[in-house]
C-alpha positions in Angstrom: -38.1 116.2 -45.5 -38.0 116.4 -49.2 -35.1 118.0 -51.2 -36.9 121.6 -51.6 -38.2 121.8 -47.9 -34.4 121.1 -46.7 -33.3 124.1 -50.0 -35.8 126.7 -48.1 -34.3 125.6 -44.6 -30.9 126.1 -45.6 -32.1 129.5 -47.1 -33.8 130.4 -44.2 -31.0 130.2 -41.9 -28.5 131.7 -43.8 -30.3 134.4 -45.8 -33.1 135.6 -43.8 -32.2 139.0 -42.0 -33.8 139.3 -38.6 -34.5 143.1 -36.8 -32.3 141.9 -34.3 -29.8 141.3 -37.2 -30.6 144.5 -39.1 -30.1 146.3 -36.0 -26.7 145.0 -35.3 -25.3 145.5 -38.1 -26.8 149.2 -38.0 -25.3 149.5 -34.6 -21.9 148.2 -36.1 -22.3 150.6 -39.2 -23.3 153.3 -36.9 -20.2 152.6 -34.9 -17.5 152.6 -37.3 -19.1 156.2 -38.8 -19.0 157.7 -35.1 -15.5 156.5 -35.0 -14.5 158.1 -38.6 -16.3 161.4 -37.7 -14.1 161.5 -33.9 -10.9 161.1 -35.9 -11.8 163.6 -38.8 -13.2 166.6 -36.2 -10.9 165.8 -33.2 -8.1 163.7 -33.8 -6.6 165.0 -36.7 -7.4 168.7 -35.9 -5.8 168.6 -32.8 -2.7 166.9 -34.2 -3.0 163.4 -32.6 -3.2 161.9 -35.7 -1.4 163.3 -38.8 -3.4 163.1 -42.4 -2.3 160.1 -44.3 -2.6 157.7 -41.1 -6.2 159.4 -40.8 -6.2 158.7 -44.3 -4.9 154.7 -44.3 -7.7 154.5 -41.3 -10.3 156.0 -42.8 -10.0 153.3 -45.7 -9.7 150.4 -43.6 -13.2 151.3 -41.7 -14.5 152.3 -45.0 -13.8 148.7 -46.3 -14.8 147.2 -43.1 -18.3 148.8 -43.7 -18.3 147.7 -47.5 -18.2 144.4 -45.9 -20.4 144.3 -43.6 -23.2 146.2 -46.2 -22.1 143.3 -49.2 -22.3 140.4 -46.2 -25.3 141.2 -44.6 -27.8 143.5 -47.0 -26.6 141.6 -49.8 -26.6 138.3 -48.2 -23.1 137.2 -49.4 -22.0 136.0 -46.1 -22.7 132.9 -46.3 -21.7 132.5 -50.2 -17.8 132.5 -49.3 -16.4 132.5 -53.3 -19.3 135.4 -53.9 -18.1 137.5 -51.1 -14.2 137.0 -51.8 -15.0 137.7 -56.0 -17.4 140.9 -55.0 -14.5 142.4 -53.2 -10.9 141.3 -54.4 -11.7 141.6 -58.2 -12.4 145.4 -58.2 -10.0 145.8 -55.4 -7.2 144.4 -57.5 -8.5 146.5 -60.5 -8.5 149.7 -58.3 -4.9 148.6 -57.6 -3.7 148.0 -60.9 -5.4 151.3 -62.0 -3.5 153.6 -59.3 -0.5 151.6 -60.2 -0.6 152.4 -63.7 -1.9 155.9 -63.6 1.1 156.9 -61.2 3.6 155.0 -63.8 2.3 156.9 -66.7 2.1 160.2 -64.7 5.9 159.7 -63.8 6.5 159.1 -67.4 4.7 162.1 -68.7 6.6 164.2 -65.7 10.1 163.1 -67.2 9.3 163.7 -70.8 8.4 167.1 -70.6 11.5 167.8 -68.7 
């Protein structure tokens, strides 16, 4: 087997998206959104859950289907250091961004006091 027939083998394996593979992730997508949608119209209505514990879940599931949409329909999954850079970088710039808006909100509140 010559170098490019072994390159389009190990593409094949990793980057080709079967139905069976589209439709499990759509069934896992599908999933996570039926489970936002029970804890937005019954959970937290009927007081089981309060708001920001809706709130911390309803990020975690919401990253958990960035994931799986960047893994799969992007075909990162199996291009680790592609993955980790498509999600920590603006994650950490998100961070720093609420960090400094709520410093520079505090210092704005205490000036004009």
């Amino acid at each position: 087997m010559s170098a490019d027939q072994q390159h389009i083998a190990h593409h094949d394996d990793h980057g080709s998206m079967t139905k069976k593979k589209i439709w499990g992730v759509f069934w896992v997508l599908l999933g996570i959104t039926a489970i936002e949608f029970f804890i937005a119209l019954v959970l937290i209505p009927r007081g089981v859950l309060s708001h920001p514990v809706g709130n911390i879940i309803y990020i975690a599931l919401t990253l958990l289907k960035a994931f799986y949409i960047v893994a799969y329909f992007m075909h990162l999954k199996f291009e680790k250091l592609g993955l980790i850079y498509s999600i920590l970088v603006p994650l950490m710039f998100i961070i720093f961004f609420i960090i400094w808006m709520l410093y520079e909100g505090n210092f704005w509140m205490h000036i004009r006091l």
